[in-house]
VEXSEVEX-15079 format. One line per 2 residues: their letters; for each residue x, y, z of C-alpha. Coordinates in steps of 0.02 Angstrom, whole numbers, plus 32768, in hexadecimal, padded with zeros to 4 digits. Layout:
N
a> X Y Z; ...;
This chain:
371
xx> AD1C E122 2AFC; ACDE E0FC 2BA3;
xx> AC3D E0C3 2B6F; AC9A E040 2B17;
xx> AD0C E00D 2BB3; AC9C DF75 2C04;
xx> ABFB DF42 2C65; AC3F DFA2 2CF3;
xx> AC55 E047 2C96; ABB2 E030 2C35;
xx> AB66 E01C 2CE0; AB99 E0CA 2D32;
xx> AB88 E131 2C99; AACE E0D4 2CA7;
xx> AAB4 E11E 2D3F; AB04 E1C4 2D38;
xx> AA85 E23B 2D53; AA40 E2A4 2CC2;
xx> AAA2 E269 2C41; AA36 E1EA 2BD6;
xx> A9D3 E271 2BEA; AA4D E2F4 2B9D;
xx> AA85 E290 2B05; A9D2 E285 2AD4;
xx> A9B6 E332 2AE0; AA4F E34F 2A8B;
xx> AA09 E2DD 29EC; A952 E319 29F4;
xx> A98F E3D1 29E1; AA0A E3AE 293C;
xx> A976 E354 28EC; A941 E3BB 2857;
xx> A9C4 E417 2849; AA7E E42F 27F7;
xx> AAC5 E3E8 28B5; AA75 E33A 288F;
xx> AB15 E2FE 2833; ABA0 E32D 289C;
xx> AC0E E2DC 2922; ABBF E31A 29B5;
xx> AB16 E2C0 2979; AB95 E237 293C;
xx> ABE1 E21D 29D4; AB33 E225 2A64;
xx> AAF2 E199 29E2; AB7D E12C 29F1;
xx> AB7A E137 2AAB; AAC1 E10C 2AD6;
xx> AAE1 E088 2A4C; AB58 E03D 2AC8;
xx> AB01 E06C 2B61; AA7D E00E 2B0E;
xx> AAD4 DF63 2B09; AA8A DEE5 2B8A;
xx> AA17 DF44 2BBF; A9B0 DEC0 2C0D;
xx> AA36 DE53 2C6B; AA91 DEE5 2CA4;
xx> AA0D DF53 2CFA; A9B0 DF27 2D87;
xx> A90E DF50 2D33; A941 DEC5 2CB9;
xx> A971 DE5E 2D38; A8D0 DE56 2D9A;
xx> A863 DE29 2D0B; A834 DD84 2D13;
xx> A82E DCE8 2CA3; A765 DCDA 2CC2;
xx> A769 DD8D 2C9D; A7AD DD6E 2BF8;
xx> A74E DCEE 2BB5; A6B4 DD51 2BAA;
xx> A711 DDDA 2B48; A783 DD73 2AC7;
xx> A746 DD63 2A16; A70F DCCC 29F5;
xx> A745 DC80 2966; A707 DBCD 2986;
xx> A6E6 DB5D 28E3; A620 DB67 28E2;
xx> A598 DBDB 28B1; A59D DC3C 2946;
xx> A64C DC83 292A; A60D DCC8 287D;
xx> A568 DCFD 28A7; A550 DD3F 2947;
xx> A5F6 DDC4 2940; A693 DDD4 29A5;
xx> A670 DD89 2A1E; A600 DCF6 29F8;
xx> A572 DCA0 2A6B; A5D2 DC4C 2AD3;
xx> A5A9 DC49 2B8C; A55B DCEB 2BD1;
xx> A5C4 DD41 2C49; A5A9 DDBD 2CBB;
xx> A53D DE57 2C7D; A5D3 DED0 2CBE;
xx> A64F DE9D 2C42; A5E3 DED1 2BB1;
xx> A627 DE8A 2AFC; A666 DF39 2AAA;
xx> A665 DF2E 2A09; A69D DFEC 29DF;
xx> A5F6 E04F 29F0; A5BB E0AF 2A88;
xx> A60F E0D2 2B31; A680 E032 2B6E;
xx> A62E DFC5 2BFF; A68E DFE1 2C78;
xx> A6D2 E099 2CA4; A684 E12F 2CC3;
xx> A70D E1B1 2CD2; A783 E1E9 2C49;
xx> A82E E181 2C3E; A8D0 E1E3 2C8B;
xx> A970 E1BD 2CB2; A9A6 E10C 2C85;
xx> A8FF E0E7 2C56; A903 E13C 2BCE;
xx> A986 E0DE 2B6C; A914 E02F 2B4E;
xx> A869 E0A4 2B50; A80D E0A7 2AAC;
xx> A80D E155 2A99; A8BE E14A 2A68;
xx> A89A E0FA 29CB; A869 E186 2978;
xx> A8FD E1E9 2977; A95A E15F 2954;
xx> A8EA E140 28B0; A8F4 E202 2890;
xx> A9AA E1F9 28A0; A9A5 E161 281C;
xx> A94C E1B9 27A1; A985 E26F 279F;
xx> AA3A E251 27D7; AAD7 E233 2741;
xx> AB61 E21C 27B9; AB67 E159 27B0;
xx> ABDF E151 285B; AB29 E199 28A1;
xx> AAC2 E11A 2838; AB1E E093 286C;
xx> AB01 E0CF 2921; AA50 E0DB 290C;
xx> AA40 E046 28D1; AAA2 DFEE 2942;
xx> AA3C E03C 29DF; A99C E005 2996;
xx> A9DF DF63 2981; AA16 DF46 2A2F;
xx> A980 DF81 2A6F; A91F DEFA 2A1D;
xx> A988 DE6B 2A47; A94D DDDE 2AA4;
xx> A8A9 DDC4 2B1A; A8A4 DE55 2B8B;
xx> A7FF DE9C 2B92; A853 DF3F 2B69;
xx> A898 DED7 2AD3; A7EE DEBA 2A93;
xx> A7BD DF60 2AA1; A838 DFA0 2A3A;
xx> A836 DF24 29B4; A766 DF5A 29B2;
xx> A79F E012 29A8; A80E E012 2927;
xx> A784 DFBF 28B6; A6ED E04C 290C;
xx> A767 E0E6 28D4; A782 E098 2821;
xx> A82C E05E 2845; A849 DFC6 27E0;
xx> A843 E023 2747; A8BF E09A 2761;
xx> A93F DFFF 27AA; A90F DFB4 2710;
xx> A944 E051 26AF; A9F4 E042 26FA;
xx> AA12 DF7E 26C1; AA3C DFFD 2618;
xx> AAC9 E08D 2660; AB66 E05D 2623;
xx> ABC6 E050 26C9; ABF5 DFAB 2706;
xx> ABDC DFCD 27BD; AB33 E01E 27B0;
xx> AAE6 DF8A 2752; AB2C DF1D 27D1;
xx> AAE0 DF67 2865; AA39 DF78 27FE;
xx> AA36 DEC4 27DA; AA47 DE99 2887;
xx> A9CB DF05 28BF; A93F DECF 2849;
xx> A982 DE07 2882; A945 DE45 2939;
xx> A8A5 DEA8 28F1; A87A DE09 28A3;
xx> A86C DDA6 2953; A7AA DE05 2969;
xx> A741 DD97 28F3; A6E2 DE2D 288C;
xx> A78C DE84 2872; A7CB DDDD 2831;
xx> A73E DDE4 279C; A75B DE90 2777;
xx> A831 DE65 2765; A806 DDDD 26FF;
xx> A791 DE22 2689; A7E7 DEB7 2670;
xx> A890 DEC8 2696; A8C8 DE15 264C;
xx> A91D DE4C 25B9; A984 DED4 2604;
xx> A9C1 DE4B 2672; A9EA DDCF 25CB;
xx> AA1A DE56 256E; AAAB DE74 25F5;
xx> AAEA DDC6 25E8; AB7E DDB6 2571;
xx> AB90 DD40 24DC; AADD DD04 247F;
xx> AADB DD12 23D7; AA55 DD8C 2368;
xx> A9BF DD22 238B; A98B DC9C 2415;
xx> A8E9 DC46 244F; A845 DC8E 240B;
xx> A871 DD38 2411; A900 DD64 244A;
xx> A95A DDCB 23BE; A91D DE78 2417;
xx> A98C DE4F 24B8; AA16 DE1A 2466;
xx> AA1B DEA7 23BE; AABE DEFC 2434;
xx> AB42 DEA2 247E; AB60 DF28 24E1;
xx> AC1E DF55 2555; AC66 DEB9 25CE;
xx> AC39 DEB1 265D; ACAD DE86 270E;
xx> AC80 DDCF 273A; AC25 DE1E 27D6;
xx> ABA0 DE74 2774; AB6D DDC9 26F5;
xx> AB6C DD72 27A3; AAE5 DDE2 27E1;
xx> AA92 DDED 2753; AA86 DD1C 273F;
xx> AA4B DD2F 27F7; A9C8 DDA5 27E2;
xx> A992 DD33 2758; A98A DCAE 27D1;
xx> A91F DCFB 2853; A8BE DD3D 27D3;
xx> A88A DC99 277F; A88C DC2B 2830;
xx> A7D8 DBE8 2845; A79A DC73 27B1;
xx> A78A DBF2 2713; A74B DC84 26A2;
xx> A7E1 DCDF 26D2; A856 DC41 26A7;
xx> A7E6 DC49 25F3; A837 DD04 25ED;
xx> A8D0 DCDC 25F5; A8CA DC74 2574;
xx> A862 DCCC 2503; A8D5 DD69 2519;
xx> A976 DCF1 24E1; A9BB DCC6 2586;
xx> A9DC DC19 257F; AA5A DC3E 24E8;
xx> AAC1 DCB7 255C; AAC9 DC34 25E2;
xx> AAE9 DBA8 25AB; AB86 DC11 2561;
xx> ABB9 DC52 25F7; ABA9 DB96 264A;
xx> AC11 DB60 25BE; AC8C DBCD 25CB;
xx> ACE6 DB5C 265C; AD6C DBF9 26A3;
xx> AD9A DC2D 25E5; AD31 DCBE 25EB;
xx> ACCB DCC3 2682; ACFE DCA5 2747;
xx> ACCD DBFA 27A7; AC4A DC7A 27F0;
xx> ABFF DCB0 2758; ABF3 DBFF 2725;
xx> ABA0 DBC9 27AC; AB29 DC4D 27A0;
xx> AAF9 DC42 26F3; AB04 DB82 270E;
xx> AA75 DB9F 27B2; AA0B DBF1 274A;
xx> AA09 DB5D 26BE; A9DF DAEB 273E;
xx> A94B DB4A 277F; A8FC DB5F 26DD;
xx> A90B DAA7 26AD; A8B3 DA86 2749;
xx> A817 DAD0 26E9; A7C0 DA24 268D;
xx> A756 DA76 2636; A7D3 DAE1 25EA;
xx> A83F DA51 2596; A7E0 DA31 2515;
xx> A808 DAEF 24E3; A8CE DADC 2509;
xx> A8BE DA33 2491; A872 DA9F 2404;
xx> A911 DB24 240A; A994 DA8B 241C;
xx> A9AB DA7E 24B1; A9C5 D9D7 252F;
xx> A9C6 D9B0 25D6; AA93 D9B0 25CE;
xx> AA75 DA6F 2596; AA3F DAAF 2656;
xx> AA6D DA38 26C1; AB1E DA1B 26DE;
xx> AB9C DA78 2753; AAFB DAB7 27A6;
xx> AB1D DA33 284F; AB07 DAC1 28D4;
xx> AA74 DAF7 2896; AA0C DAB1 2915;
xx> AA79 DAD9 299F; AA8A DB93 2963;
xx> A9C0 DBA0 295D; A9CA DB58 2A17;
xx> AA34 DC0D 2A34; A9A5 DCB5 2A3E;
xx> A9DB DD3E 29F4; A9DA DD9D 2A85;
xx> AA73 DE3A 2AB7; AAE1 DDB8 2A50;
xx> AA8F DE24 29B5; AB01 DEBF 29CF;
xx> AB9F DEC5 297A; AB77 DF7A 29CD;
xx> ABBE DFAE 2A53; AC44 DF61 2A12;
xx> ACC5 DFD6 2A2D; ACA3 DFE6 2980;
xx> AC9D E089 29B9; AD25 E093 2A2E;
xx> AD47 E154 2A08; AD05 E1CA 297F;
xx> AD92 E1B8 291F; ADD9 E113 293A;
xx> AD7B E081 28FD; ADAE DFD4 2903;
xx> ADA6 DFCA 283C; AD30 DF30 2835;
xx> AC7F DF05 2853; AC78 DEB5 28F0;
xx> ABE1 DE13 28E9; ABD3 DD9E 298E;
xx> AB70 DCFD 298B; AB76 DCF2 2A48;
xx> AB44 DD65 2AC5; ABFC DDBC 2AE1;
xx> AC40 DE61 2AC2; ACED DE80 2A6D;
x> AD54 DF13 2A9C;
């Protein structure tokens, strides 16, 4: 519970001596074996998933990292040829040999001794127990956890950020978040969604989402009918459970990171049935959905019909401008907003104690926390 109690009490259980260090061992010793499931694994995840919210503005080591530094480290997802060709990080200006551009392989640039302490909770060697934990784990309070760490850790533009996001995709973990989009638990899916929405800020992770995870993400939208677009009947063969208004929201986000500046991924969408789903859930005005979902699914409309070359597609399945743009108006103010530590419905004292939840999936669209 304390983990859950506030900057403050994230900050001194941060810097209590030995104990990131503990939980990890705790979780690296249950892995592979009957111990991986229960609440003592349950409950170390759930606290580095909140010690892992905001990591960069509330450390000093976040702190002290520059904008200048940044720039040579962000992904660049800029409009031209560069952004697709030359990977993650694109050809803009050169920077400074001593912030190498990581992309996942090899030792990283820029330290020589093994992480410890505090360190350790943004270093990329924690993504692999994470991912293990993902994959071999069936308690979904744990997998929801998991998740949830992984996607705080790659929220925003910290270098560490970057890292992470390159990590995940080194260690094969897109797949296996991919996987997930399928469990039937609300909660899980929702914290999966919003982790692959971060992944898919790093440009070559972005590709990978859209080419292969795009019809889990449809085929977790509600409504469609038993064919859409070219191809679409696959992703929509199972309607599947309901889902809390919370989860469709991050999955219409994810879909909107995913297809920003990507116009093969926007072709996905469509091709896997999408526009069907959202233009339902846009429709829906409050009778079925939340103002948030709406919104959402109504951002992600507006996105695709930004495509041109892509209309002449949307005409052949019936659809019109009037079909994806309409209560979209915030769209472009919303794409002015990073999806930086905003992305974690985490720490959310969602997990405010192992046994009392707050019964609802927790999504923020601004960078607060809500206890």
């Amino acid at each position: 519970n304390v983990s859950s109690a506030g900057e403050e009490a994230r900050r001194r259980m941060r810097e209590c001596e030995g104990l990131t260090d503990t939980l990890l061992f705790v979780i690296q010793t249950s892995l592979g074996s009957s111990e991986i499931d229960s609440k003592t694994i349950e409950n170390c995840v759930c606290i580095l998933r909140n010690l892992s919210y905001r990591l960069a503005a509330e450390t000093s080591q976040g702190q002290q990292m520059g904008t200048d530094e940044l720039d040579g480290l962000l992904c660049s997802d800029a409009s031209g040829k560069d952004g697709e060709t030359s990977g993650c990080w694109g050809k803009k200006k050169k920077k400074k040999k001593s912030l190498d551009q990581w992309d996942g392989v090899g030792p990283l640039p820029d330290t020589a001794e093994p992480p410890k302490g505090i360190q350790m909770l943004w270093h990329p060697s924690i993504v692999k127990p994470y991912l293990t934990l993902l994959s071999e784990c069936s308690n979904p309070d744990t997998l929801e956890g998991a998740a949830g760490a992984l996607q705080n850790l790659a929220a925003g533009s910290w270098k560490w950020s970057v890292y992470i996001r390159a990590a995940v995709r080194k260690e094969k973990g897109l797949p296996i978040l991919v996987e997930l989009l399928r469990i039937d638990n609300d909660r899980v899916v929702c914290a999966v969604a919003t982790a692959l929405r971060n992944m898919a800020l790093d440009v070559r992770n972005k590709e990978l989402i859209g080419k292969y995870a795009m019809r889990d993400l449809v085929h977790r939208l509600p409504g469609g009918s038993s064919a859409s677009g070219s191809s679409g009947g696959t992703a929509n063969s199972t309607a599947g459970k309901t889902m809390c208004d919370d989860t469709v929201t991050a999955i219409c986000c994810a879909l909107h990171e995913v297809i920003t500046k990507n116009m093969e991924n926007a072709k996905a969408l469509r091709d896997a049935g999408g526009i069907e789903k959202l233009i339902g859930i846009a429709r829906s005005k409050g009778d079925k959905h939340s103002p948030k979902v709406v919104k959402a699914a109504s951002q992600v409309l507006s996105s695709m019909w930004q495509y041109r070359d892509l209309r002449s597609l949307y005409k052949k399945d019936g659809y019109s401008q009037y079909h994806f743009v309409g209560s979209a108006s915030t769209i472009e103010r919303d794409r002015q907003r990073p999806y930086s530590s905003s992305r974690t419905p985490s720490v959310s004292p969602v997990r405010t104690s192992p046994n009392n939840r707050s019964g609802e999936c927790i999504y923020l669209s601004f960078p607060t926390m809500i206890t």
